[in-house]
PAVEXNU-425032 format. One record per residue (C-alpha): residue in one letter; chain; x, y, z. Coordinates in nm, 3 decimals, padded with zeros to 5 digits, always signed. Layout:
PAVEXNU-425032
aa:A	ch:A	c1:X	c2:Y	c3:Z
...
END
This chain:
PAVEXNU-425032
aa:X	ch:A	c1:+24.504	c2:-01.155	c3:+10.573
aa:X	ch:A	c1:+24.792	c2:-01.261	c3:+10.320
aa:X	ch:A	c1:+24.966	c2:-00.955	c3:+10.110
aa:X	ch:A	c1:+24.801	c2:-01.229	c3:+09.786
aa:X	ch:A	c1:+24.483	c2:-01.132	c3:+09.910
aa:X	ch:A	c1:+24.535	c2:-00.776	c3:+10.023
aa:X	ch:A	c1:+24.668	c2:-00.732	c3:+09.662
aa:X	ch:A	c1:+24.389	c2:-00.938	c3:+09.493
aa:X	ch:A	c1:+24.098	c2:-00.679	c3:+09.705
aa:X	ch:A	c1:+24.313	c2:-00.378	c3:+09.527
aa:X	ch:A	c1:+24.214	c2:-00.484	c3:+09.167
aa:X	ch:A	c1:+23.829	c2:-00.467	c3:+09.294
aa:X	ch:A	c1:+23.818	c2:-00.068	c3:+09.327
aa:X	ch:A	c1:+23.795	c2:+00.011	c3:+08.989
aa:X	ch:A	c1:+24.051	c2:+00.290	c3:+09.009
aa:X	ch:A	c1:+24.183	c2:+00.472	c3:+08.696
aa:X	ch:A	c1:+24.505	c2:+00.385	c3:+08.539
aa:X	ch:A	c1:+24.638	c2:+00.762	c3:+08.675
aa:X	ch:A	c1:+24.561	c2:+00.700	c3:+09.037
aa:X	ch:A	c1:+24.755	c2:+00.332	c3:+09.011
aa:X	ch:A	c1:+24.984	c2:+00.328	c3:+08.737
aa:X	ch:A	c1:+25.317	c2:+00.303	c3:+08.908
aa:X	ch:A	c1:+25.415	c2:+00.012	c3:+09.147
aa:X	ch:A	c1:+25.712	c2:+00.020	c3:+09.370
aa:X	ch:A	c1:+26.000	c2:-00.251	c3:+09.450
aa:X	ch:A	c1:+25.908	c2:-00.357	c3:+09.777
aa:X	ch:A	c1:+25.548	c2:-00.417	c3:+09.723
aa:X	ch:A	c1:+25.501	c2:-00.817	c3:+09.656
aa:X	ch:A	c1:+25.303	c2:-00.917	c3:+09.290
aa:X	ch:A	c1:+24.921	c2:-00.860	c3:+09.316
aa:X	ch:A	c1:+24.683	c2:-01.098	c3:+09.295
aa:X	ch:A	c1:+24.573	c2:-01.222	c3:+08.957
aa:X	ch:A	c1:+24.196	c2:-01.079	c3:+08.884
aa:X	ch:A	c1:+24.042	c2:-01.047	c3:+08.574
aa:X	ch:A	c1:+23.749	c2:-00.862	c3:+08.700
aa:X	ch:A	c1:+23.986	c2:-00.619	c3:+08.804
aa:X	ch:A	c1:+24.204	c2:-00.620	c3:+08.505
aa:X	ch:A	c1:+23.872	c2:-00.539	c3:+08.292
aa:X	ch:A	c1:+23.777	c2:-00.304	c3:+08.554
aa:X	ch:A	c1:+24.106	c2:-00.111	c3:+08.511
aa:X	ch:A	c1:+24.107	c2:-00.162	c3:+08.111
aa:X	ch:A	c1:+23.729	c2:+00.002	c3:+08.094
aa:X	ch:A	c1:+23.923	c2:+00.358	c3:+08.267
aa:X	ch:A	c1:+23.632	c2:+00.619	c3:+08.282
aa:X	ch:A	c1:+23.324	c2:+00.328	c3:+08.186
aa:X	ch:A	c1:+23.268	c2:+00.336	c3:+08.535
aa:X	ch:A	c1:+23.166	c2:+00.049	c3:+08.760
aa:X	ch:A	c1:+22.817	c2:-00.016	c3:+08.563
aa:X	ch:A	c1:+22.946	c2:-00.040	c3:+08.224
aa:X	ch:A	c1:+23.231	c2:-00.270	c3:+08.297
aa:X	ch:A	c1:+22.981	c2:-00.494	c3:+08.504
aa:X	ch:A	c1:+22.807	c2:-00.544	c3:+08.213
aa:X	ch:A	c1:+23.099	c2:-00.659	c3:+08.038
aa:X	ch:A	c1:+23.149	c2:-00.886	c3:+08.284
aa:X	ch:A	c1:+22.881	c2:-01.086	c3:+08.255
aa:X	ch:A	c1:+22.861	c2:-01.093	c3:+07.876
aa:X	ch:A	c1:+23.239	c2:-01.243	c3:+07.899
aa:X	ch:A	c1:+23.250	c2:-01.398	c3:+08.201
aa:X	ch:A	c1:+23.197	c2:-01.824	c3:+08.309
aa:X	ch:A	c1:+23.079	c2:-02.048	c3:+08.027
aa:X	ch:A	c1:+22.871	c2:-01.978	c3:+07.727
aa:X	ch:A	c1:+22.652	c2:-02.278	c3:+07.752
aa:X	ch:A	c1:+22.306	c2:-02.191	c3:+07.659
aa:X	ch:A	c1:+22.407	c2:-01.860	c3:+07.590
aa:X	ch:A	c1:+22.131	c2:-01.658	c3:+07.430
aa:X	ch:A	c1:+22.320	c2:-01.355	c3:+07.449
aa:X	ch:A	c1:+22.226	c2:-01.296	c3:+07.060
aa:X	ch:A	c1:+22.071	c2:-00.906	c3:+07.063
aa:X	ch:A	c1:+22.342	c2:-00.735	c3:+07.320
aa:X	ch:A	c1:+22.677	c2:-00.678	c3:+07.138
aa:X	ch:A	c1:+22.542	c2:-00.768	c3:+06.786
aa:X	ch:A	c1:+22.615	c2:-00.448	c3:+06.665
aa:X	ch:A	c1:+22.950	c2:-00.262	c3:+06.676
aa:X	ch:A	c1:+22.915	c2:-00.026	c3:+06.959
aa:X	ch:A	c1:+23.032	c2:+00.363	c3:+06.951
aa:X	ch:A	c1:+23.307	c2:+00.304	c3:+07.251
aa:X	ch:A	c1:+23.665	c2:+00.183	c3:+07.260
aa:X	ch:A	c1:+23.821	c2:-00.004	c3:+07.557
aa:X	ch:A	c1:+24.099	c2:-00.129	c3:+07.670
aa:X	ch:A	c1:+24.162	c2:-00.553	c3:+07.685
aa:X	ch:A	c1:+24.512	c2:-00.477	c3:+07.841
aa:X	ch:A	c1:+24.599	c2:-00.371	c3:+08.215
aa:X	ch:A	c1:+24.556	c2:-00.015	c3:+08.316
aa:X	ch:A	c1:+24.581	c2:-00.005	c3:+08.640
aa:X	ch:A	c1:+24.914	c2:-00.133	c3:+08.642
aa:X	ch:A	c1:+25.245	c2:+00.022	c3:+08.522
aa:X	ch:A	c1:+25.220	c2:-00.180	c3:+08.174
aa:X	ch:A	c1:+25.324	c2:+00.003	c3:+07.890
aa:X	ch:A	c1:+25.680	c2:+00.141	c3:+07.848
aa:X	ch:A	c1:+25.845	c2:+00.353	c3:+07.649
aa:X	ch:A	c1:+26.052	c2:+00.281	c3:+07.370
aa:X	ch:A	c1:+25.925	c2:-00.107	c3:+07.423
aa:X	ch:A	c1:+25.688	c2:-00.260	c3:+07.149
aa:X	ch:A	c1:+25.369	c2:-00.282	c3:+07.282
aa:X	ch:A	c1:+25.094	c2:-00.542	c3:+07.181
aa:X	ch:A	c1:+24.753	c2:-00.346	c3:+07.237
aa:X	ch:A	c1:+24.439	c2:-00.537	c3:+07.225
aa:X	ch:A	c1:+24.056	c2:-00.350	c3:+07.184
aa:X	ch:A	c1:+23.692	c2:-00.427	c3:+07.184
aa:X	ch:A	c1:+23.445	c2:-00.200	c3:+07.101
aa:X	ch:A	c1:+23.163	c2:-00.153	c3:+07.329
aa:X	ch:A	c1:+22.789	c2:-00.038	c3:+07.325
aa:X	ch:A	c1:+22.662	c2:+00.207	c3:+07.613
aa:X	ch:A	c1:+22.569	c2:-00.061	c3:+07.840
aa:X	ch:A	c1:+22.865	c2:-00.202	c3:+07.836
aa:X	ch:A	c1:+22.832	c2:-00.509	c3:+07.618
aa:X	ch:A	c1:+23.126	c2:-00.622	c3:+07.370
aa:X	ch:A	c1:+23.045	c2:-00.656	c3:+07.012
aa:X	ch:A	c1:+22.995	c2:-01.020	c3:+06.904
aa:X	ch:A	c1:+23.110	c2:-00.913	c3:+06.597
aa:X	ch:A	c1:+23.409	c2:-00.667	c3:+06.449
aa:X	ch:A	c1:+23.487	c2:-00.604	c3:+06.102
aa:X	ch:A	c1:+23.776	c2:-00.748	c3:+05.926
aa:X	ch:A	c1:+24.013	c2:-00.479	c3:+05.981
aa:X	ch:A	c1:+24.020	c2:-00.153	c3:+06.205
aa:X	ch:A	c1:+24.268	c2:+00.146	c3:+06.148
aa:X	ch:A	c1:+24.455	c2:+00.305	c3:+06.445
aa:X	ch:A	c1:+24.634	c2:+00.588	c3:+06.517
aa:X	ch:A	c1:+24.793	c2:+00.744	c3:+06.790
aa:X	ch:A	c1:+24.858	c2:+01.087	c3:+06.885
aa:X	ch:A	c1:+24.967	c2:+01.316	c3:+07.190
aa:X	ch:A	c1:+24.840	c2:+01.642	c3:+07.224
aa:X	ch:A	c1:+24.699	c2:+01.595	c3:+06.896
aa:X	ch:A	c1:+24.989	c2:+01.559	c3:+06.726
aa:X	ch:A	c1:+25.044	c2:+01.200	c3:+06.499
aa:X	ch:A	c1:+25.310	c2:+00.996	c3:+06.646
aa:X	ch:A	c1:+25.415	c2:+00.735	c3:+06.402
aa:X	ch:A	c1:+25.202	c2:+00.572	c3:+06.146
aa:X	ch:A	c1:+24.862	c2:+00.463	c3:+06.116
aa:X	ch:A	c1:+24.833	c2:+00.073	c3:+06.216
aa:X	ch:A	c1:+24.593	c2:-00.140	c3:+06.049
aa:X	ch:A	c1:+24.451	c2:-00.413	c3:+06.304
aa:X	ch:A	c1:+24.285	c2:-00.772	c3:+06.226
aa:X	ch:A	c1:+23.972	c2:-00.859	c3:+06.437
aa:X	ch:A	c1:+24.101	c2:-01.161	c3:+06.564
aa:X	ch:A	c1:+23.860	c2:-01.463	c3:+06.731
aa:X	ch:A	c1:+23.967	c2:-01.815	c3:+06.609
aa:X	ch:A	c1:+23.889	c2:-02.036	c3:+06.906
aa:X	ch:A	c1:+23.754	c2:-01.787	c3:+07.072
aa:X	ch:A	c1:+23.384	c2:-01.694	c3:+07.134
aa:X	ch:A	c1:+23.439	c2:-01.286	c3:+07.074
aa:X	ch:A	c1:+23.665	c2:-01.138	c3:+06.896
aa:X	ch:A	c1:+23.936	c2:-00.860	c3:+06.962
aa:X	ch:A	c1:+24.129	c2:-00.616	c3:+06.759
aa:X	ch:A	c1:+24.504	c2:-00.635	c3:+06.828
aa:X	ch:A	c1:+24.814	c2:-00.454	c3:+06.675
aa:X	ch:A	c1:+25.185	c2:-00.364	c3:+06.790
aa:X	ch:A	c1:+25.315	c2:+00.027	c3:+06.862
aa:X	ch:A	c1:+25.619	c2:+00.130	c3:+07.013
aa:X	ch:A	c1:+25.552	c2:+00.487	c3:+07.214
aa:X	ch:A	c1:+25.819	c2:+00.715	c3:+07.201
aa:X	ch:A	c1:+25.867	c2:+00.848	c3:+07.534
aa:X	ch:A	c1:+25.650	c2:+00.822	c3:+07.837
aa:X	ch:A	c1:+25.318	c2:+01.044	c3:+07.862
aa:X	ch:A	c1:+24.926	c2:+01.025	c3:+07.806
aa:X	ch:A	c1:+24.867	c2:+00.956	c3:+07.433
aa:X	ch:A	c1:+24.535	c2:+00.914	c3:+07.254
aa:X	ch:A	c1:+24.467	c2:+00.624	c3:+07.065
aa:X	ch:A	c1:+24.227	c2:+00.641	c3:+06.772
aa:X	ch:A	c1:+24.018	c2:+00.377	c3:+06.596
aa:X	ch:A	c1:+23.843	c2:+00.394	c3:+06.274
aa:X	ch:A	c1:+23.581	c2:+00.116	c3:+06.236
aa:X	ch:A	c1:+23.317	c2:+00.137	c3:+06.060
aa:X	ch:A	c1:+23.320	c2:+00.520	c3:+05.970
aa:X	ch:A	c1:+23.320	c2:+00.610	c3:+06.382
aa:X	ch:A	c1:+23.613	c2:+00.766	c3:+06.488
aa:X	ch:A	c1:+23.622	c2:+00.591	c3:+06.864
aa:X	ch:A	c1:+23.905	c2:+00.667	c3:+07.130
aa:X	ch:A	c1:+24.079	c2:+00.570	c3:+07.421
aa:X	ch:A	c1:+24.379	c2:+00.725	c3:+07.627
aa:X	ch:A	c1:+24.694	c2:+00.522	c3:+07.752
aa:X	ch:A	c1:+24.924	c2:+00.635	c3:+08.010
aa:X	ch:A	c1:+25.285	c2:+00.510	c3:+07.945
aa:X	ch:A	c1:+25.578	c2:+00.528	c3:+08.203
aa:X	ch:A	c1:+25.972	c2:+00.495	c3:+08.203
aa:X	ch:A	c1:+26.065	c2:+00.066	c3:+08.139
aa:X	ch:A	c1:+26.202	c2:+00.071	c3:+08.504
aa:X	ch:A	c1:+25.833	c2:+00.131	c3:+08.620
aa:X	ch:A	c1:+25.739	c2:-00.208	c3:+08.461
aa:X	ch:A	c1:+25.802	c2:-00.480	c3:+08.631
aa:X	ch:A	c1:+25.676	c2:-00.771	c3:+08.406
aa:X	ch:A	c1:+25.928	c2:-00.911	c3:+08.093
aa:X	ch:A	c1:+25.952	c2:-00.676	c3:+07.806
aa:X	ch:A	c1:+25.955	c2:-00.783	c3:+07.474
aa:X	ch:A	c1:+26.319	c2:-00.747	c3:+07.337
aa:X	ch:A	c1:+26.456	c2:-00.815	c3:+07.730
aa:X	ch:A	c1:+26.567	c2:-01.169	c3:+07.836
aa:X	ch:A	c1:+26.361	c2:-01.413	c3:+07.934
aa:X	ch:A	c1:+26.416	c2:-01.425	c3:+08.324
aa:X	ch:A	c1:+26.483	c2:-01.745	c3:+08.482
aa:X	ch:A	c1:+26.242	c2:-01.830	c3:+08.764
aa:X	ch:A	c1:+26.124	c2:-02.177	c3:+08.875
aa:X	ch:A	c1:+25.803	c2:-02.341	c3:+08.737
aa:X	ch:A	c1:+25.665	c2:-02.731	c3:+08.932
aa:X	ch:A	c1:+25.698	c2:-03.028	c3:+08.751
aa:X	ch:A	c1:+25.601	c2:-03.346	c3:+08.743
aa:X	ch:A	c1:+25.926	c2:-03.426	c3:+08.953
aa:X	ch:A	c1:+25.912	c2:-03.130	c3:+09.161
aa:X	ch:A	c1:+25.603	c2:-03.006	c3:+09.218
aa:X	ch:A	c1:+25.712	c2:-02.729	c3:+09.419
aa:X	ch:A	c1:+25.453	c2:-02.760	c3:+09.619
aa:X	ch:A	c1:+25.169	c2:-02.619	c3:+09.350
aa:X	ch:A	c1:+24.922	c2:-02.893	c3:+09.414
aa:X	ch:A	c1:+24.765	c2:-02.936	c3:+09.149
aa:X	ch:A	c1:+25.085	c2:-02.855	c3:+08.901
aa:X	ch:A	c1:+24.807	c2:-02.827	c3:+08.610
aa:X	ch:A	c1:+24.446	c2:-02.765	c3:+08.642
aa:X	ch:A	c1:+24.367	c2:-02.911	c3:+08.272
aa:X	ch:A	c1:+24.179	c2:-03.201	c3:+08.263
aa:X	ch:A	c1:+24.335	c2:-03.418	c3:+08.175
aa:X	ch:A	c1:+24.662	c2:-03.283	c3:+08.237
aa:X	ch:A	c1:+24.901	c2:-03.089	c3:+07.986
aa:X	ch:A	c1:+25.205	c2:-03.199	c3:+07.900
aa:X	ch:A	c1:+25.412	c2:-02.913	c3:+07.920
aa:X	ch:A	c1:+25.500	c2:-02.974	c3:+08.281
aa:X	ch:A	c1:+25.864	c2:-03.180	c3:+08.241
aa:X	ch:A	c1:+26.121	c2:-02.903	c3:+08.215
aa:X	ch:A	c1:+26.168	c2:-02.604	c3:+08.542
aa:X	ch:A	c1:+26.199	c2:-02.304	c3:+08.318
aa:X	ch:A	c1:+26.500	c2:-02.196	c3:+08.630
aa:X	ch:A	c1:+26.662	c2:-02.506	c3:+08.442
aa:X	ch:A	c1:+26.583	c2:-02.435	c3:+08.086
aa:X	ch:A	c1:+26.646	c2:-02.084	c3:+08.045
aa:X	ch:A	c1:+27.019	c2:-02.035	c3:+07.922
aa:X	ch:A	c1:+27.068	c2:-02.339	c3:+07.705
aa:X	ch:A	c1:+27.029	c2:-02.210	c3:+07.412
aa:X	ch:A	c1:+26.658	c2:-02.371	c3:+07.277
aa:X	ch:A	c1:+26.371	c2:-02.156	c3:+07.234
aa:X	ch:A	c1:+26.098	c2:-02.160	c3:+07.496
aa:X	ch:A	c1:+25.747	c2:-02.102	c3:+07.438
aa:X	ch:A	c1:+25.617	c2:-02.027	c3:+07.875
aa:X	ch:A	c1:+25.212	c2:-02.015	c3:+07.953
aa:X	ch:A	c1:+25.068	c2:-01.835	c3:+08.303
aa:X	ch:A	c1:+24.707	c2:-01.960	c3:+08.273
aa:X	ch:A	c1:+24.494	c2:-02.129	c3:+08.529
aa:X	ch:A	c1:+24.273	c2:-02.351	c3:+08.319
aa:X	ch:A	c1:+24.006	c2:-02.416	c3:+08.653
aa:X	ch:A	c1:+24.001	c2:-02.119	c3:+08.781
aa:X	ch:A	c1:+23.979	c2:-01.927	c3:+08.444
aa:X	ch:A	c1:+23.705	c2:-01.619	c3:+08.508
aa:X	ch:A	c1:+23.625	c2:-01.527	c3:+08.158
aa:X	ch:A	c1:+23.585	c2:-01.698	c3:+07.796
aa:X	ch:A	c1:+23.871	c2:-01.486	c3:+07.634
aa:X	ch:A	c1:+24.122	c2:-01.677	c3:+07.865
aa:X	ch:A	c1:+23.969	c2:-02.006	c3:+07.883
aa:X	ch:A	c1:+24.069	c2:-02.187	c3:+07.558
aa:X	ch:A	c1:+24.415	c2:-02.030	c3:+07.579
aa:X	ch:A	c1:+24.608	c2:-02.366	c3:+07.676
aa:X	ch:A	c1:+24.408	c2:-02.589	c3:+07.473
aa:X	ch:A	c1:+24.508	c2:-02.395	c3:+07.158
aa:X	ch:A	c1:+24.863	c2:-02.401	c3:+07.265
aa:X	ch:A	c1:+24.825	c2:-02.796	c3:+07.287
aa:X	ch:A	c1:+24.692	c2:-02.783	c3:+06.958
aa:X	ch:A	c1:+24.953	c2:-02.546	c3:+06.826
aa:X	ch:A	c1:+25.243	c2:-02.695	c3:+06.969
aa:X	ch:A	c1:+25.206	c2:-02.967	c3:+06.753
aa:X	ch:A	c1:+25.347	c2:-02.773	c3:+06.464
aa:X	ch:A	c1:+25.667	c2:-02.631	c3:+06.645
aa:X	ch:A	c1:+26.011	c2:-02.841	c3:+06.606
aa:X	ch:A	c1:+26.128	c2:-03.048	c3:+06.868
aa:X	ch:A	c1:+26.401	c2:-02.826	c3:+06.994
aa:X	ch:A	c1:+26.136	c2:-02.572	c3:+07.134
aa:X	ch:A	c1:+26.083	c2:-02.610	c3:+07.513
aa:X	ch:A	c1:+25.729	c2:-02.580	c3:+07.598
aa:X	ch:A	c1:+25.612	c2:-02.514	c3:+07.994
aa:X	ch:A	c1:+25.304	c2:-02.426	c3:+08.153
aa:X	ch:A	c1:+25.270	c2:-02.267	c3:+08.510
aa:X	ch:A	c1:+24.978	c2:-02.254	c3:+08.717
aa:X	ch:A	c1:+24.840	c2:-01.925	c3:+08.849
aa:X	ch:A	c1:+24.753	c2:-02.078	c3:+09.218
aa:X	ch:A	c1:+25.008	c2:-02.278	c3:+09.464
aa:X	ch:A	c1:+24.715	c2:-02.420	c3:+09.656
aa:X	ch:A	c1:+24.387	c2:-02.351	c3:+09.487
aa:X	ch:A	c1:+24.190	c2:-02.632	c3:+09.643
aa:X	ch:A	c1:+24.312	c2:-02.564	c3:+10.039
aa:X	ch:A	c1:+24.102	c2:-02.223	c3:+09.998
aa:X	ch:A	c1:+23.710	c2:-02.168	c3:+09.959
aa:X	ch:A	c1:+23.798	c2:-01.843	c3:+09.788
aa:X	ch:A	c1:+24.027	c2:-01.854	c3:+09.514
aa:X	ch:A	c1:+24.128	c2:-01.472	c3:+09.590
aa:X	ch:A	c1:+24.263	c2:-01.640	c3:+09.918
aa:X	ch:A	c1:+24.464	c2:-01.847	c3:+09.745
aa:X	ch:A	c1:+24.884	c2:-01.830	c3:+09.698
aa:X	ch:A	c1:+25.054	c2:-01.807	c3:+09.387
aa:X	ch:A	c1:+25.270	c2:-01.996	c3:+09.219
aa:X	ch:A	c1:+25.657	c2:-01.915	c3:+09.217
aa:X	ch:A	c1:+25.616	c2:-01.785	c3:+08.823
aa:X	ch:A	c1:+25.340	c2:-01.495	c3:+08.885
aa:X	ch:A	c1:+25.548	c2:-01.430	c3:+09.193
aa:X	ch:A	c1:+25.879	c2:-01.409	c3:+09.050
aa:X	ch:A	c1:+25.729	c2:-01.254	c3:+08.715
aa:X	ch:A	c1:+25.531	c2:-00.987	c3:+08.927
aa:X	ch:A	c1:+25.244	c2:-01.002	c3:+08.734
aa:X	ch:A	c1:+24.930	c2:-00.902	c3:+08.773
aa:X	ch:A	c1:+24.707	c2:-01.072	c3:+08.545
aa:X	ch:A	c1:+24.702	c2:-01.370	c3:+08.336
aa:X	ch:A	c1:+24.652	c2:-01.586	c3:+08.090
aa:X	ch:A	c1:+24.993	c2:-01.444	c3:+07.916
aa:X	ch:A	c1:+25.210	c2:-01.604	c3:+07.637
aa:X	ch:A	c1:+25.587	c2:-01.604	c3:+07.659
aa:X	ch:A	c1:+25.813	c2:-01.654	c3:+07.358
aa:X	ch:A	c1:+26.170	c2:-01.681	c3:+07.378
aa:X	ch:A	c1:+26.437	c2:-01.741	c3:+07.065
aa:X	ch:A	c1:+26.699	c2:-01.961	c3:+07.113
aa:X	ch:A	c1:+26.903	c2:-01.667	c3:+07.247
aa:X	ch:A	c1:+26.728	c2:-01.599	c3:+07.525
aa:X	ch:A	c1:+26.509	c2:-01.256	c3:+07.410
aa:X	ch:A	c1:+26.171	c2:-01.270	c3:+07.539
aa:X	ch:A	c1:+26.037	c2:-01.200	c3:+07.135
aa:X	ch:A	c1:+25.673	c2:-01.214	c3:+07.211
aa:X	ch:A	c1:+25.397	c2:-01.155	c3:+07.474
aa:X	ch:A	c1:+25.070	c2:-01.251	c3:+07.469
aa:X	ch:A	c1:+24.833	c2:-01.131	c3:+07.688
aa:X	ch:A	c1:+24.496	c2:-01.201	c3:+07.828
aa:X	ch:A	c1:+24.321	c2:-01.235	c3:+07.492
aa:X	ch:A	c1:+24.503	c2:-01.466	c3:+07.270
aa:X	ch:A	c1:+24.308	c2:-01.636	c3:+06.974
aa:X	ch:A	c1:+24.446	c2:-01.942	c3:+06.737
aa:X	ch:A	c1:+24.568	c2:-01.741	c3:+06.455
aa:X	ch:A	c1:+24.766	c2:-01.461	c3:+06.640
aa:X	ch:A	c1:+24.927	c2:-01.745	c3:+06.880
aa:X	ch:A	c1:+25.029	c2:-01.918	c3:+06.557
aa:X	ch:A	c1:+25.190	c2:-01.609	c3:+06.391
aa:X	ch:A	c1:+25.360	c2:-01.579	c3:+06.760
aa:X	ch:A	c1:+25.518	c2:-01.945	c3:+06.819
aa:X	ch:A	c1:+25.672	c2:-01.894	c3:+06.455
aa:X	ch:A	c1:+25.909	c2:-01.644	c3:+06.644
aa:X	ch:A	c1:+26.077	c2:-01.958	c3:+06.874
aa:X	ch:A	c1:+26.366	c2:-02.045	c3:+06.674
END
């Protein structure tokens, strides 16, 4: 059994964020599972209610009739981001991303415009309130999404106002040396990413059909040389639920629009997707390796100097991807 796989079982337990927040140096990147990622994201939901988000998100939504469940705005708050992985960090700006819930489980189809969020510890107001878009252009359900920066490390409580409920959800957030994936403000890390030269032995390089473009420059080459870099970990094929799946299409769209001296790359999640029958038993790529992430699709954006300016992660619509790439100059 491969330390990929061993890893990708861990993400099934549906453990809270306090039994598996830290991670240590010698253990190797987990697996990449969104069922586990929304597992961990759901906290105290419990197995039943995240199932059912599951299956409202997850594979395609053709012939979806999925109209009554998550039509209205539900009474509970949870989590779109990792939690049971050391993800937030302390004096780092954090992007959080919601959805709000009814009590079986099932997102809302439908947020209103704007949410209000606040966050306190031990009932005390740390900073100021933070007014959030719903967010869902190209994307079949929407999200709210807005940027903190916690203090110091510690449980905090973080409040949302939407629609005259009052609906909360607690984060745990450790020291920056617990996390292990790029943080925003930190440099981009160099770390090799196949290309249509060098495949590196990631076979196929790019799962879109047809192919992306973005596969002609090794970010280990790139990063340094003073352009900008825009860097995508998504797995088009193998993409589990419709919040990921239209992530590098709208960057093909988007790209587009950015100047020419902007470096663009996209990595695969898997080294050798097709050699497995189970795509848990697959490798991964050198990027998700050397990046030690657990989870994907995520955004990188990187200014001509280097700084990692922007994450994305998992949910990513049109519009907030726009407002993102604006930051590669």
């Amino acid at each position: 059994m491969t330390a990929e796989r061993r890893l990708n079982s861990a993400h099934l337990s549906g453990s809270s964020p306090e039994d598996t927040q830290s991670s240590s140096d010698s253990d190797p990147a987990r697996g990449l599972n969104r069922r586990g990622v929304l597992l961990g994201g759901l906290g105290t939901l419990g197995i039943a209610g995240a199932a059912a988000l599951l299956s409202a998100c997850g594979g395609d939504d053709e012939g979806s009739t999925d109209t009554k469940p998550g039509s209205d705005v539900g009474s509970q708050l949870a989590a779109m981001f990792p939690r049971d992985v050391a993800y937030l960090a302390a004096g780092v700006p954090a992007r959080l991303i919601y959805t709000i819930i009814d009590s079986e489980g099932v997102p809302a189809l439908e947020l209103p415009e704007m949410a209000t969020f606040t966050v306190k510890q031990d009932g005390t107001q740390i900073g100021d309130e933070v007014v959030a878009k719903s967010r869902s252009e190209n994307m079949p359900r929407p999200y709210l999404a807005f940027e903190f920066t916690f203090p110091a490390k510690g449980v905090y409580d973080v409040y949302a106002k939407v629609d005259g409920k009052t609906l909360n959800s607690p984060v745990i957030v450790v020291d920056p040396s617990e996390v292990k994936i790029p943080q925003v403000g930190s440099p981009l890390p160099a770390a090799p990413t196949a290309t249509t030269t060098n495949t590196l032995d990631v076979d196929p390089i790019c799962t879109q059909v047809p192919a992306c473009p973005f596969h002609e420059h090794n970010l280990a080459d790139v990063v340094g040389t003073g352009k900008p870099i825009v860097l995508l970990l998504a797995t088009p094929a193998y993409c589990q639920t419709t919040a990921c799946g239209p992530i590098l299409e709208t960057l093909m769209e988007e790209a587009k629009s950015l100047p020419p001296e902007v470096i663009v790359i996209h990595s695969e999640v898997y080294k050798n997707p097709t050699a497995v029958d189970d795509i848990n038993d697959a490798t991964l790529a050198p990027l998700p390796l050397a990046y030690k992430m657990s989870f994907e699709p995520s955004l990188f954006v990187a200014d001509a100097a280097g700084t990692l300016v922007a994450r994305g992660d998992i949910a990513l619509d049109a519009g907030e991807m726009r407002e993102m790439l604006t930051l590669a100059r």
